[in-house]
LOMAR-835089 format. One record per residue: y, z, x of N, C-alpha, C in turn; residue in one letter. Coordinates in steps of 0.1 Angstrom, whole numbers. Layout:
n.north  n.up  n.east  ca.north  ca.up  ca.east  c.north  c.up  c.east  rest
Y  Z  X  Y  Z  X  Y  Z  X  A
...
This chain:
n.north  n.up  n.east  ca.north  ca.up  ca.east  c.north  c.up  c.east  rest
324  39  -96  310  39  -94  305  53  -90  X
295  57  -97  289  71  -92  285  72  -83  X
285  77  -71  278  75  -59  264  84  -54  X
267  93  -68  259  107  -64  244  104  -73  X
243  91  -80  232  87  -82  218  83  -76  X
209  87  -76  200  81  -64  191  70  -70  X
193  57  -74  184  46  -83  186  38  -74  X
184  42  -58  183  27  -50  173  19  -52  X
159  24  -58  152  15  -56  151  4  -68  X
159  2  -77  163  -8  -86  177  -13  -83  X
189  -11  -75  200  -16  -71  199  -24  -63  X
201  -39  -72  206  -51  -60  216  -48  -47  X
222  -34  -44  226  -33  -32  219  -31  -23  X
209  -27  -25  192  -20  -17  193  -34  -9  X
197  -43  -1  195  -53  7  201  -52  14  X
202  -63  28  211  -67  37  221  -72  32  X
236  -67  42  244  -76  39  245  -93  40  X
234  -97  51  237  -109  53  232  -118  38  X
223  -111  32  216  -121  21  234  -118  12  X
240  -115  5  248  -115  0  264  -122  9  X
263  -120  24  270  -133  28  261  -148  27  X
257  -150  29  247  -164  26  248  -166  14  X
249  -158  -3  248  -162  -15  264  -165  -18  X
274  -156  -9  289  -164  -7  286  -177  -1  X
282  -180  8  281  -193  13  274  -202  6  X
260  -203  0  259  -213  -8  272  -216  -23  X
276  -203  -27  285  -206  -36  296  -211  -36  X
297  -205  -22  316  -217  -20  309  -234  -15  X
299  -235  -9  291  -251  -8  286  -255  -21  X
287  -249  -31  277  -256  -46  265  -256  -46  X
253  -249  -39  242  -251  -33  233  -244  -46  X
225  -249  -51  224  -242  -61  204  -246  -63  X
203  -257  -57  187  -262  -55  177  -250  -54  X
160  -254  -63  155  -249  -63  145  -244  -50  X
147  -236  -46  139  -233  -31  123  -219  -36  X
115  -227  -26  102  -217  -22  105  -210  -13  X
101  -198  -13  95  -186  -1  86  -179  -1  X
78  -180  10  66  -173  5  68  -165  20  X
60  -146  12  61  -139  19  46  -137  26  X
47  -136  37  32  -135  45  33  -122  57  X
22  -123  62  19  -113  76  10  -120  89  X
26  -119  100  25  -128  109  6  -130  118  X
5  -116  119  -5  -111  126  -9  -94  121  X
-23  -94  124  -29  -79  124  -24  -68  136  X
-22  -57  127  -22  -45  138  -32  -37  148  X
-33  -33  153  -41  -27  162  -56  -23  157  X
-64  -30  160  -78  -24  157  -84  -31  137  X
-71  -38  133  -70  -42  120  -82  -53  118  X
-86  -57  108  -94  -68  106  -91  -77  96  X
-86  -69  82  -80  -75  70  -71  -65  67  X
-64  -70  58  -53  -62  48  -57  -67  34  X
-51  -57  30  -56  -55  8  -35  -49  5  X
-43  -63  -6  -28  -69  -12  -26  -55  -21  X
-12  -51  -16  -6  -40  -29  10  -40  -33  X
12  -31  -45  25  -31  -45  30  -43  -52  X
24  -50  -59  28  -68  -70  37  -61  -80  X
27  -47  -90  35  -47  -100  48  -41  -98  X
49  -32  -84  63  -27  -82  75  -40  -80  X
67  -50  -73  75  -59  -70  82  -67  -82  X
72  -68  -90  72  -79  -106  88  -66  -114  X
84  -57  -116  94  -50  -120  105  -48  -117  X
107  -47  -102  122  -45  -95  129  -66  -99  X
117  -76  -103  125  -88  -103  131  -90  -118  X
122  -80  -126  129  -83  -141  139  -76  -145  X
139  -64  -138  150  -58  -140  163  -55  -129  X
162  -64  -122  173  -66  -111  187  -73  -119  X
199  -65  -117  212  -67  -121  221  -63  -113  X
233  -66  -111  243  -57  -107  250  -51  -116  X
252  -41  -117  259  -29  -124  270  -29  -124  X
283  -30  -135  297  -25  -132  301  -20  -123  X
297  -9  -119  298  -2  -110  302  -7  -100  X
286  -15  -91  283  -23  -81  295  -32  -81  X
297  -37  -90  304  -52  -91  318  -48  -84  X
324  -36  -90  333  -24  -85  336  -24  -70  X
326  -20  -68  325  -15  -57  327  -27  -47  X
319  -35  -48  324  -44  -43  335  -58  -42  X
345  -52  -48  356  -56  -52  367  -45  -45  X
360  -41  -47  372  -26  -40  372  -28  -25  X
359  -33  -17  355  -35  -2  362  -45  4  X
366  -59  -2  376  -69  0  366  -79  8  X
355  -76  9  346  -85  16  349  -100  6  X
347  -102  -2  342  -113  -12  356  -114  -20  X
357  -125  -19  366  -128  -33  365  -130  -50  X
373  -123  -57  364  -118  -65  362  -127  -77  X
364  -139  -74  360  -149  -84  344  -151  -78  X
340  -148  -69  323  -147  -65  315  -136  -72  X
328  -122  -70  322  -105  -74  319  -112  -89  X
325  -121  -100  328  -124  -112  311  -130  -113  X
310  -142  -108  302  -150  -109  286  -138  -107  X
286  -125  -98  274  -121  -94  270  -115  -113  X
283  -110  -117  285  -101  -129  268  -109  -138  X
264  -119  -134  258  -132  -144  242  -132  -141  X
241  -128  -124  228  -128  -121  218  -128  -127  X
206  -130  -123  193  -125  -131  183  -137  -121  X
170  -132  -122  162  -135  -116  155  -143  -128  X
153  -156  -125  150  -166  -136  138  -177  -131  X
132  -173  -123  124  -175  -115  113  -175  -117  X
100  -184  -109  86  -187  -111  82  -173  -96  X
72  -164  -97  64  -164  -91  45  -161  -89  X
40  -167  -74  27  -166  -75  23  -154  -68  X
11  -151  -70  9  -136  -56  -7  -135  -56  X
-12  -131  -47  -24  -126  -46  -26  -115  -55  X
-33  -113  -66  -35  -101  -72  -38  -84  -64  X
-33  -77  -66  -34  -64  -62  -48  -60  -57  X
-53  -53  -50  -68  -49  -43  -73  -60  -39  X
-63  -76  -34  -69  -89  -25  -72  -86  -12  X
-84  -88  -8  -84  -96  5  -76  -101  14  X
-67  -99  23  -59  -110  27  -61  -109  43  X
-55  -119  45  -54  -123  62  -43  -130  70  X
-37  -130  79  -27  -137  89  -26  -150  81  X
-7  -151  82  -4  -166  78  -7  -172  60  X
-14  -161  56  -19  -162  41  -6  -155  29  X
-1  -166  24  10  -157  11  4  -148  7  X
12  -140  2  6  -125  -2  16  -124  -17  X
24  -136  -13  35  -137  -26  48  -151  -25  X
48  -160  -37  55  -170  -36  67  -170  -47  X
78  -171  -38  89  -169  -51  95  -187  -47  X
92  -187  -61  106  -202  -65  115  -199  -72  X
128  -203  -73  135  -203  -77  152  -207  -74  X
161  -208  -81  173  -210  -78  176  -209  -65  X
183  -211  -54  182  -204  -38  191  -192  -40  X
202  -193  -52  208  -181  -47  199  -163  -55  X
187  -168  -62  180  -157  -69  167  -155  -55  X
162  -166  -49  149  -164  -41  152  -159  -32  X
163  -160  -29  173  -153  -11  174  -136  -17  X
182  -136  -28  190  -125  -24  175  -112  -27  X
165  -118  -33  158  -107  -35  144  -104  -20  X
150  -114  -15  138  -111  3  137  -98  6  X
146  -87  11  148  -77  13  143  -69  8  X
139  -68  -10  135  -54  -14  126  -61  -15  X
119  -74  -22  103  -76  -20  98  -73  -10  X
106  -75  7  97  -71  15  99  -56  14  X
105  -52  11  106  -34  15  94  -32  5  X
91  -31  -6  80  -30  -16  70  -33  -10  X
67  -45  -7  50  -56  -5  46  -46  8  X
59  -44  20  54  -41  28  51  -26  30  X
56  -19  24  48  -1  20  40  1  17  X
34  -5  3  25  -6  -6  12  -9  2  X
13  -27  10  2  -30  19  2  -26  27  X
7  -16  31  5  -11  51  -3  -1  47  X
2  11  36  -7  22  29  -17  20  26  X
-20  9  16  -37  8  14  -43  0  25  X
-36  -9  35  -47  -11  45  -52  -4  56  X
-43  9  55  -45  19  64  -58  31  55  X
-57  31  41  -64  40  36  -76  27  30  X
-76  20  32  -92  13  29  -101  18  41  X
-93  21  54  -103  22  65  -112  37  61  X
-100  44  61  -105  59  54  -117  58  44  X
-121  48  36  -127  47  22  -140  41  32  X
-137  37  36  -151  26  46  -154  37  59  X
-149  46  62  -155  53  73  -162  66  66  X
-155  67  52  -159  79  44  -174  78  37  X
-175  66  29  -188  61  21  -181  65  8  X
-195  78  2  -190  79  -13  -185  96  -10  X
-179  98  0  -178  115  1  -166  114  -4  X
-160  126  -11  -146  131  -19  -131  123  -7  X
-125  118  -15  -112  115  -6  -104  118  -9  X
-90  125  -7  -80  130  -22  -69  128  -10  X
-53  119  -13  -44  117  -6  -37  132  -12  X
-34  136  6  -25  148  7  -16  147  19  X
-5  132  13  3  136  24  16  137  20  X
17  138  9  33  139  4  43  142  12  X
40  152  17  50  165  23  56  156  37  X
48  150  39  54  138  55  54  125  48  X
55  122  38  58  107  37  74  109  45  X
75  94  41  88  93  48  95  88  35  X
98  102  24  105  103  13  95  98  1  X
102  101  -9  95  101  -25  90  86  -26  X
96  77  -25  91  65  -26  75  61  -17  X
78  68  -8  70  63  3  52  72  -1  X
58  85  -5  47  92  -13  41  88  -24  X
47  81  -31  45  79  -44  35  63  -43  X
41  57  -32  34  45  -26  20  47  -21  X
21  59  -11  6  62  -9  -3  70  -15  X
1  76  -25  -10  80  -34  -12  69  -41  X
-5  57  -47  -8  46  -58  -20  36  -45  X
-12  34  -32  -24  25  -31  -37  28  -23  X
-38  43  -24  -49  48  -16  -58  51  -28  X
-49  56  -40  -63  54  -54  -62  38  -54  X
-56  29  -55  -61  16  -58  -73  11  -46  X
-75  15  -31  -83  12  -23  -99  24  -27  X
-100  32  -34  -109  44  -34  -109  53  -34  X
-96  59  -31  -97  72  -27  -104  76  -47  X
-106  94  -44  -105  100  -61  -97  101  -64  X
-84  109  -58  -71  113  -65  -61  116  -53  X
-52  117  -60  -42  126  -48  -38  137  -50  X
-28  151  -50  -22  158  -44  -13  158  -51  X
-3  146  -56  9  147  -58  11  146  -72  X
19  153  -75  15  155  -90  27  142  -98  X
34  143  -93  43  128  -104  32  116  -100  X
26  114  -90  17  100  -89  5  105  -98  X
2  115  -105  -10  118  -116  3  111  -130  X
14  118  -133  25  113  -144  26  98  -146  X
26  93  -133  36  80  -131  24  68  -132  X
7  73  -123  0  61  -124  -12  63  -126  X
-15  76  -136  -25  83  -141  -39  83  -130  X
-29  90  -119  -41  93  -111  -50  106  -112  X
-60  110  -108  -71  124  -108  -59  133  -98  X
-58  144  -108  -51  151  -90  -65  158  -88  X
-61  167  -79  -65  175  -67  -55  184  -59  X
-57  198  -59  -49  209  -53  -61  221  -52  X
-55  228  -40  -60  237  -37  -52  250  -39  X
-48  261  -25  -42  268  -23  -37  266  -9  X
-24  272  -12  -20  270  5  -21  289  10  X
-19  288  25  -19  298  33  -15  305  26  X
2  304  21  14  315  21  6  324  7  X
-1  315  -2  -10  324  -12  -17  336  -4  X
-22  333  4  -30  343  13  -22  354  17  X
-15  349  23  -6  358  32  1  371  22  X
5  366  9  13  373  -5  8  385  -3  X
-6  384  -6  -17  395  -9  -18  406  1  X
-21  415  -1  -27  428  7  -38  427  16  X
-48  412  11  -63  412  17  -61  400  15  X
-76  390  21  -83  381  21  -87  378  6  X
-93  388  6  -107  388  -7  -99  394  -24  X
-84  400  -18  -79  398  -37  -70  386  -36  X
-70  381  -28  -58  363  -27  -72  357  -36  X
-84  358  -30  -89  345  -33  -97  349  -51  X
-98  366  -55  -100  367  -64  -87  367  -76  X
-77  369  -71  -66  368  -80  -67  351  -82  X
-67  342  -70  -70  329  -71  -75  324  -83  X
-89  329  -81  -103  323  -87  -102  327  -104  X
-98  342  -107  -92  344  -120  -77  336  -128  X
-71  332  -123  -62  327  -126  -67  309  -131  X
-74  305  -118  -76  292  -121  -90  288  -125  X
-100  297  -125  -113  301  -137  -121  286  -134  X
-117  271  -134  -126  262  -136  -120  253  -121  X
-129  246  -114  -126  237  -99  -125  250  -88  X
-124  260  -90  -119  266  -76  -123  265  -62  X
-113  261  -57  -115  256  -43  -101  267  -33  X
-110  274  -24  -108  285  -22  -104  282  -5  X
-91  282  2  -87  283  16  -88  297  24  X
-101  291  36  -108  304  40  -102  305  55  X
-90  299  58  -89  295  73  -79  303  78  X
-70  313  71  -57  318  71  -59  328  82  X
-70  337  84  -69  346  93  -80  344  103  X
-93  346  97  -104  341  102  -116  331  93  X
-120  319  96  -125  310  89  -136  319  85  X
-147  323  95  -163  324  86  -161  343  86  X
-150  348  86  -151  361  78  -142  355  63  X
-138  345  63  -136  340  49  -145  336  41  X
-156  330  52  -168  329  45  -171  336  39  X
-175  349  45  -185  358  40  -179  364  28  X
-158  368  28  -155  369  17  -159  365  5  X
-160  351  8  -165  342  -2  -180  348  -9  X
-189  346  1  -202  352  -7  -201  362  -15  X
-191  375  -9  -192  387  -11  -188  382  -30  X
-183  378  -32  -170  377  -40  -178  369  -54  X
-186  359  -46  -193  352  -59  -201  357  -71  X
-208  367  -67  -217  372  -75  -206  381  -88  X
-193  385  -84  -186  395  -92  -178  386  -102  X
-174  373  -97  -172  364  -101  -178  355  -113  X
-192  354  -109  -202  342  -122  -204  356  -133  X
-203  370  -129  -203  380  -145  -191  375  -147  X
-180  365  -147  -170  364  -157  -168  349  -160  X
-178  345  -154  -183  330  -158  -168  317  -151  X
-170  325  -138  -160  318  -124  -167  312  -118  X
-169  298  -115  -179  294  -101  -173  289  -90  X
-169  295  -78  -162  287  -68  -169  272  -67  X
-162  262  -70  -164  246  -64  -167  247  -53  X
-157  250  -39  -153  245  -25  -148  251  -18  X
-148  256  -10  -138  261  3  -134  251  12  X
-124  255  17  -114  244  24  -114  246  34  X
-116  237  48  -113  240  63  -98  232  68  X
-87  238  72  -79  228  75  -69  234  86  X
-76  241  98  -75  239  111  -87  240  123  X
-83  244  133  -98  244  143  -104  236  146  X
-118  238  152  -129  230  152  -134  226  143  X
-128  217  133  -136  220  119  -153  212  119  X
-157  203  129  -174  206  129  -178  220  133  X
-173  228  143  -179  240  147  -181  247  134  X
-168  251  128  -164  259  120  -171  253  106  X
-174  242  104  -181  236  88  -198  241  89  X
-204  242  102  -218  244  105  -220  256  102  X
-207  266  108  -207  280  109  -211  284  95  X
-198  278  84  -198  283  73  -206  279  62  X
-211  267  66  -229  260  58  -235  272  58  X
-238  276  68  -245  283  76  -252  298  65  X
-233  302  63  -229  317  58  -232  314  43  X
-228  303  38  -228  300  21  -242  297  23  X
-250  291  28  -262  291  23  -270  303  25  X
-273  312  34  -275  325  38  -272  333  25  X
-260  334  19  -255  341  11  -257  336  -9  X
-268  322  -7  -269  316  -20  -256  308  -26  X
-250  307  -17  -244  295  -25  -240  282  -16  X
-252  278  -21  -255  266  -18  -247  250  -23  X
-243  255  -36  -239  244  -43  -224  247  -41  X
-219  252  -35  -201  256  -30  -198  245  -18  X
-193  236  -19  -189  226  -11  -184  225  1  X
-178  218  7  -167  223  17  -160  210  19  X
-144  211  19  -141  204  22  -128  203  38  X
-127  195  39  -116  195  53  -107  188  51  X
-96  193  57  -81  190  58  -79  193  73  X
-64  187  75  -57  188  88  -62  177  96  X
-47  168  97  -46  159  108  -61  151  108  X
-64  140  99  -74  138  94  -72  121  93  X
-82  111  99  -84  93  99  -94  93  99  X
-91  79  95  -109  72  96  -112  74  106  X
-111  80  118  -114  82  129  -123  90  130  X
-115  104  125  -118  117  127  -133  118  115  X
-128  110  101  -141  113  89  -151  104  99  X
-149  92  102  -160  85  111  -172  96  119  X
-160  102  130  -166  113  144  -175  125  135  X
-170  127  121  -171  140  118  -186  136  108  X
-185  122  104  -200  122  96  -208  116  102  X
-206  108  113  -220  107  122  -227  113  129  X
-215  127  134  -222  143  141  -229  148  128  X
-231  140  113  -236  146  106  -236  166  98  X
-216  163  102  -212  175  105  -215  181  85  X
-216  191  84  -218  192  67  -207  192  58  X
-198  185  57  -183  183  49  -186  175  37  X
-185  178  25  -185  171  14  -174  163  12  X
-158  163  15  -148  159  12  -140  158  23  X
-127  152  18  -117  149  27  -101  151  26  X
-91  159  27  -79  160  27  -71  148  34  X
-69  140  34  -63  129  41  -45  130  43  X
-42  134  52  -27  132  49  -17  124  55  X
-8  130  68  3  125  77  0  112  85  X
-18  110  84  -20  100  94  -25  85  83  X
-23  91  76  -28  80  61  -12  76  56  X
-2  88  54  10  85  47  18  82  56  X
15  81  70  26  72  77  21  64  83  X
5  57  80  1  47  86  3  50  103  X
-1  61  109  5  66  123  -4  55  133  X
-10  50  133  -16  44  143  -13  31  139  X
-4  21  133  -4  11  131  12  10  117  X
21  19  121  31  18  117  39  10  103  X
36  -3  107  42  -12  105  35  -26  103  X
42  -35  93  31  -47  92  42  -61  96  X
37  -72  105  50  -77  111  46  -88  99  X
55  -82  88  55  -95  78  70  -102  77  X
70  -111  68  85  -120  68  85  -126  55  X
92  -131  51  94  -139  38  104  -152  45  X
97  -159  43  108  -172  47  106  -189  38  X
122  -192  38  115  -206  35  106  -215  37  X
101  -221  27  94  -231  28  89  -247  22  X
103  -244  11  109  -258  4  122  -257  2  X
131  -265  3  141  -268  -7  145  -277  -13  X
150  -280  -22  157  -289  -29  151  -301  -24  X
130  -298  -34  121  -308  -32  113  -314  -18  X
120  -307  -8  118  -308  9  110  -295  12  X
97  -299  21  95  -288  24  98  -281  38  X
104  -274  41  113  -265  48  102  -258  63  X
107  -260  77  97  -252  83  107  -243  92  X
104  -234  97  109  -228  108  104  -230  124  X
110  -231  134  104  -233  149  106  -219  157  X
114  -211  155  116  -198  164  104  -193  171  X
106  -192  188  96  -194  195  84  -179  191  X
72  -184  185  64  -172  184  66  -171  169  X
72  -177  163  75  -171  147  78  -185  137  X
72  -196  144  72  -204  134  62  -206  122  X
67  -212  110  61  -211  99  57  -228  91  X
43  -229  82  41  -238  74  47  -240  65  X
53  -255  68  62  -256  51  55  -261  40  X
64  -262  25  57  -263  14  52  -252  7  X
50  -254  -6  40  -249  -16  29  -245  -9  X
19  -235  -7  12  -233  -4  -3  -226  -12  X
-11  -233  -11  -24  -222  -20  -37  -217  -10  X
-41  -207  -13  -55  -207  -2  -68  -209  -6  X
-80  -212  -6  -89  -215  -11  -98  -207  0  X
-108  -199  -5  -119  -188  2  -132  -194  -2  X
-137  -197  9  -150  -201  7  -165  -189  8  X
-175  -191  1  -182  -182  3  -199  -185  7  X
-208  -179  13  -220  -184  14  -231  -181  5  X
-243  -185  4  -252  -183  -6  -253  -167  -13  X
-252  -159  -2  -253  -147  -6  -237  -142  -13  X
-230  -147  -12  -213  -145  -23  -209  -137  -10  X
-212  -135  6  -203  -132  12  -193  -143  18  X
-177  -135  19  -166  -144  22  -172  -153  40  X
-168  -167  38  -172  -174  52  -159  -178  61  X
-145  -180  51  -137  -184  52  -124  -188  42  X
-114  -190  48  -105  -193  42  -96  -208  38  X
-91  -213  37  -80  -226  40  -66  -225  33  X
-59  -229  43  -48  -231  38  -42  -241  37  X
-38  -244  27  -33  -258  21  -22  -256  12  X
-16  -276  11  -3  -270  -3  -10  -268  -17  X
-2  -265  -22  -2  -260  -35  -10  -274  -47  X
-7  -286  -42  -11  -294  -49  -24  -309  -39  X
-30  -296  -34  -37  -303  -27  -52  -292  -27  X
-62  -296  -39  -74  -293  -40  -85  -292  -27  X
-88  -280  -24  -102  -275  -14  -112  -273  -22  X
-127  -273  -15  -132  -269  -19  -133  -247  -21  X
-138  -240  -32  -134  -227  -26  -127  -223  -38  X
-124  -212  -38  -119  -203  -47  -100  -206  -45  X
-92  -206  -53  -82  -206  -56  -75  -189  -56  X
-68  -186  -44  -63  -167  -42  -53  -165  -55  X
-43  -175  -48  -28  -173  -56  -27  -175  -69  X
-24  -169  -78  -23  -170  -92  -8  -170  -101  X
-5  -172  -109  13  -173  -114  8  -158  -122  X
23  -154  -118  21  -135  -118  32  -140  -132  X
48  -146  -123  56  -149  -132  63  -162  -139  X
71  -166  -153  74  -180  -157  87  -176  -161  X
100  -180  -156  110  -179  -162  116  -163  -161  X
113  -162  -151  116  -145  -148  109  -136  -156  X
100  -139  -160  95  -130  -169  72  -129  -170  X
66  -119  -169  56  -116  -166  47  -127  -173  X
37  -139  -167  32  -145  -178  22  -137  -183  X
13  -121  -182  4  -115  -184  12  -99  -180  X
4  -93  -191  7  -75  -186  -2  -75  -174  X
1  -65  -165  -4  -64  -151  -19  -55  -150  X
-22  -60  -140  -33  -50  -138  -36  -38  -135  X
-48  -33  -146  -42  -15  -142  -50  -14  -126  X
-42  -2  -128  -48  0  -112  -64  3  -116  X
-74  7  -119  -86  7  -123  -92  -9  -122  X
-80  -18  -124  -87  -37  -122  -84  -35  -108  X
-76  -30  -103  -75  -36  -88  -84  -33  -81  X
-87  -18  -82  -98  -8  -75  -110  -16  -78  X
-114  -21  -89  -127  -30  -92  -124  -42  -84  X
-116  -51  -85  -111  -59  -73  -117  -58  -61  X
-109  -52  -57  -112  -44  -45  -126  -39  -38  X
-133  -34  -49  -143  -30  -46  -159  -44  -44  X
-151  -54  -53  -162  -69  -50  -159  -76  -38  X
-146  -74  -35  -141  -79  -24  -149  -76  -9  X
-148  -60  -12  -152  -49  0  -167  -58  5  X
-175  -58  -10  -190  -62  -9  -189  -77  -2  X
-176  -83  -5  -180  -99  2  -177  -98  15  X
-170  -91  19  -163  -86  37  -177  -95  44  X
-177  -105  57  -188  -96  66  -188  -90  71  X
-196  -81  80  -202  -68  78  -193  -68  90  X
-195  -72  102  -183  -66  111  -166  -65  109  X
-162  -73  99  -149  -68  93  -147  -52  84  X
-158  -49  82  -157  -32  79  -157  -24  85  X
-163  -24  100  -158  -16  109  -146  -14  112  X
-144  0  124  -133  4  124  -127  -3  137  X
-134  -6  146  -129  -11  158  -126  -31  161  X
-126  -36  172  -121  -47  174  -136  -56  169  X
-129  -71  159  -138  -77  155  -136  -92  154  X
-149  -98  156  -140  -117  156  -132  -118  146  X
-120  -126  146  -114  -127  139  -118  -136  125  X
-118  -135  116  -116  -141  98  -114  -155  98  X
-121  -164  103  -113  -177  96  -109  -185  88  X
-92  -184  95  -87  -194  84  -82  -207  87  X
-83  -215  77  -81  -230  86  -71  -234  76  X
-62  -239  85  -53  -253  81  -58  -266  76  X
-54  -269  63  -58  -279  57  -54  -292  68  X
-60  -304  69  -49  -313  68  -35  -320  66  X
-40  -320  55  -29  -318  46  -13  -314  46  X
-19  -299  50  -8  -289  57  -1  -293  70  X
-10  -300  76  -5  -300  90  2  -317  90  X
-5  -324  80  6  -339  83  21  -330  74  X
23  -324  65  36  -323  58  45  -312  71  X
36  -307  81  46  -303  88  49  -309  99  X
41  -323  102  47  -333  114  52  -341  104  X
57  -344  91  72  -348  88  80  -344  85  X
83  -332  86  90  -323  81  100  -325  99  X
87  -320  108  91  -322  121  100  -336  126  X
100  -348  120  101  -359  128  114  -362  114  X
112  -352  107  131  -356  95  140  -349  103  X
133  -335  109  145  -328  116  146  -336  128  X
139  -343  132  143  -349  147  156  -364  144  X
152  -369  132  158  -380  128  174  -376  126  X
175  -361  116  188  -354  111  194  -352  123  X
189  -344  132  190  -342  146  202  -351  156  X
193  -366  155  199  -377  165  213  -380  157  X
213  -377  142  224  -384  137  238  -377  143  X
C-alpha cells in the first residue's frame, strides 16, 4: 500500500475503527437486515436560529464511489486485527443503498433529517463517519456564512479564508457553501476550477513592501492587471495611500486603467473608510469603491453598516472558515429501523425517534414558513413534503443540483424565514411538532424493549 498518497477523502479507511469492528460482528452473527439511519442536529449553536442543508453532492459521491482498495484490503491483513476470510468478504463491498436528504440550500431545524440512508446494516453503518464528516463541514460553513449574507444585504461578499481553514478540504468546503448561501465569489482559486465559482483577489502587503515606494507597487500593480484593480492602501499609512491613489488615477485612465477599489484590512476600518471616502471623493473618484477585510462577521459587517460606515464590500475570512463562534454542529447519525422494527435510542439527553421519517413545513397565506412536523415516512401531513430520494440502488436517481439551484433554493427559503429568524441574535424558537403518529411508534417500540427486557 502506498502510504504517501493523500485520497483520504474517498478511502473507506477515513472512519472509526469501531464501525469496522461492528461490520466484524454483524458478519461473524449473519446480520445482514435492512436498517435506516437518519442523520440529524441535536440542537442549535449559540445565537443560531436555523441551519441551511449542505454538502449532499459531496456526500452522494463519496457513496458511489466508496471501495476498498487492494491496498487497503492489505493493509489490513497485514494488522492481524480481522481474520481474513472477513478482509476477503470486505474485497466485495459497495454501497447498494436507498437514500433521502433535504436538498442542498434547505431550511432546516433541530431533530429534522438532513439525510436518510437505508440499506444493508453492514453498508449504512460503515459509512456514518464520513457522511457525518461531510454533512457536518459543509453545514456548519454555510450556516455560519448565511448570517454574513443576511447582516450584509446586497453589498459585495467574497470568502477569503483559505489560508486558516483547517486544511484543503475544509477550504474548499467553505468557499462551495458560502457561494451556495450568497456570497459572489471566493479567493480560492481551485474552488473557481472545482465549482465554477467568481473569484476575487487583490494584492497582498509583501507586493508593497517589494517596491521602492507606495505609489510604483500600486502602479506596477494597476499596469499589469489593467481591468478590476483593487488596490491595498493599508501597508504603511492607510489615507496617505489614499491620496497615492488619487495622485495616481488621472496618469492611469491616459492608458485606459480604472482603479475598481481600494482595500482596508487593518485598523479602525470605520475611522479609516470615512477618512478615505473622504480623500477619493475630494480627489474625483468617486466611483473607486472600498472594500474591507481583517478579522471580519456578521457581527462586525452588521456594527459596520448600521454606523452607516461607507464600505461597499466585504473580505470575509478566519471567522467565516472556522465557524469561530459556533465551532461545531452537535449532529449524529443513528439508527432508526431495523430489520422492519423501528429502532429508538434512550441515552440520557440524546435520545432519538424511531422509524422512517418525513417532515412536512407548513406555510401561511403570505408563503411565510409557520412550521414544521415530524412524522414517519408513510404517514401523510398536511404541508410540504422536505425529504426527497437523492438515491435507488446506490446509484443517483437525478444528476444533482448545481450550485446556482441551491443558491436559488436558498434564496425562496431566506424570503419564507419569519422575520425574527433572520436576525443575528436570540429568537423564539421554529416550530416543530411531532406527529402523533411518531410518538405512538415510539411508546411501542418502548414497551417491545420493556417486554425483550423482562425475558
Amino acid at each position: 500500500m502506498n502510504r504517501n498518497r493523500w485520497e483520504a477523502g474517498q478511502s473507506l479507511l477515513l472512519t472509526d475503527l469501531y464501525q469496522l469492528t461492528m461490520l466484524h460482528g454483524y458478519w461473524v452473527e449473519g446480520m445482514s437486515g435492512q436498517a435506516t439511519f437518519e442523520l440529524f442536529v441535536r440542537r442549535l449553536g449559540p445565537r443560531r436560529s436555523f441551519l441551511v442543508a449542505a454538502g449532499l453532492e459531496q456526500a452522494l459521491a463519496f457513496l458511489e464511489a466508496a471501495r476498498f482498495t487492494e491496498g487497503e484490503l492489505e493493509w489490513l491483513r497485514d494488522g492481524g486485527r480481522f481474520p481474513t476470510e472477513f478482509i476477503d468478504h470486505l474485497a466485495d463491498w459497495r454501497f447498494t443503498g436507498e437514500v433521502r436528504a433535504l436538498p442542498e440550500g434547505s431550511v432546516f431545524f433541530p431533530d429534522e433529517p438532513l439525510l436518510q440512508v437505508t440499506a444493508p446494516i453492514a453498508e449504512a453503518q460503515l459509512v456514518e463517519s464520513r457522511l457525518l464528516n461531510i454533512l457536518h463541514l459543509h453545514t456548519l460553513f454555510a450556516s455560519k456564512a448565511v448570517r454574513c449574507r443576511l447582516a450584509a444585504g446586497t453589498q459585495l461578499l467574497v470568502d477569503f479564508g483559505m489560508r486558516r481553514a483547517h486544511g484543503a478540504e475544509a477550504a474548499l468546503a467553505a468557499a462551495r457553501s458560502s457561494y451556495l448561501v450568497g456570497f459572489h465569489g471566493s479567493s480560492t482559486v481551485l474552488a473557481g476550477e472545482r465549482f465554477d465559482i467568481p473569484l476575487y483577489g487583490t494584492m497582498a502587503h509583501s507586493y508593497v513592501q517589494t517596491h521602492d515606494g507606495e505609489a510604483a507597487a500600486f502602479e506596477g500593480f494597476a499596469r499589469a492587471r489593467r481591468e478590476g484593480v483593487v488596490l491595498l492602501i493599508d501597508t504603511y499609512d492607510t489615507e496617505r495611500g489614499a491620496e497615492k491613489v488619487v495622485q495616481l488615477a488621472p496618469r492611469l485612465a491616459e492608458q485606459g486603467i480604472a482603479i475598481a477599489a481600494v482595500r482596508l484590512d487593518s485598523g479602525d476600518l470605520a475611522e479609516h473608510a470615512r477618512r478615505v471616502r473622504a480623500i477619493l471623493d475630494t480627489g474625483g473618484l468617486t466611483g473607486v469603491r472600498i472594500f474591507a477585510s481583517g478579522d471580519l462577521d456578521e457581527y462586525a459587517i452588521a456594527r459596520l453598516l448600521g454606523e452607516r460606515v461607507p464600505v461597499d464590500g466585504f473580505g470575509i475570512g478566519t471567522r467565516m472558515d472556522t465557524s469561530a463562534d459556533a465551532p461545531y454542529l452537535d449532529c449524529a447519525y443513528k439508527l432508526t429501523e431495523y430489520a422492519g422494527r423501528g429502532r429508538r435510542k434512550h441515552s440520557e439527553g440524546k435520545s432519538t425517534w424511531p422509524g422512517r421519517k418525513q417532515v412536512y413545513r407548513r406555510y401561511d397565506g403570505q408563503g411565510r414558513m409557520t412550521g414544521d412536523v415530524l412524522t414517519l415516512a408513510d404517514e401523510a401531513e398536511e404541508g410540504e413534503p422536505l425529504l426527497v430520494p437523492v438515491m435507488s440502488a446506490g446509484r443517483r436517481c437525478a444528476p444533482g443540483d448545481s450550485l446556482q439551484e441551491a443558491r436559488r433554493r436558498l434564496d425562496r427559503q431566506i424570503t419564507q424565514l419569519p422575520g425574527p429568524l433572520k436576525g443575528l441574535g436570540a429568537a423564539p424558537a421554529y416550530p416543530v411538532e411531532v406527529a402523533p403518529a411518531l410518538r405512538r411508534m415510539a411508546d411501542e417500540v418502548d414497551r417491545d424493549l420493556t417486554n425483550r427486557a423482562r425475558r
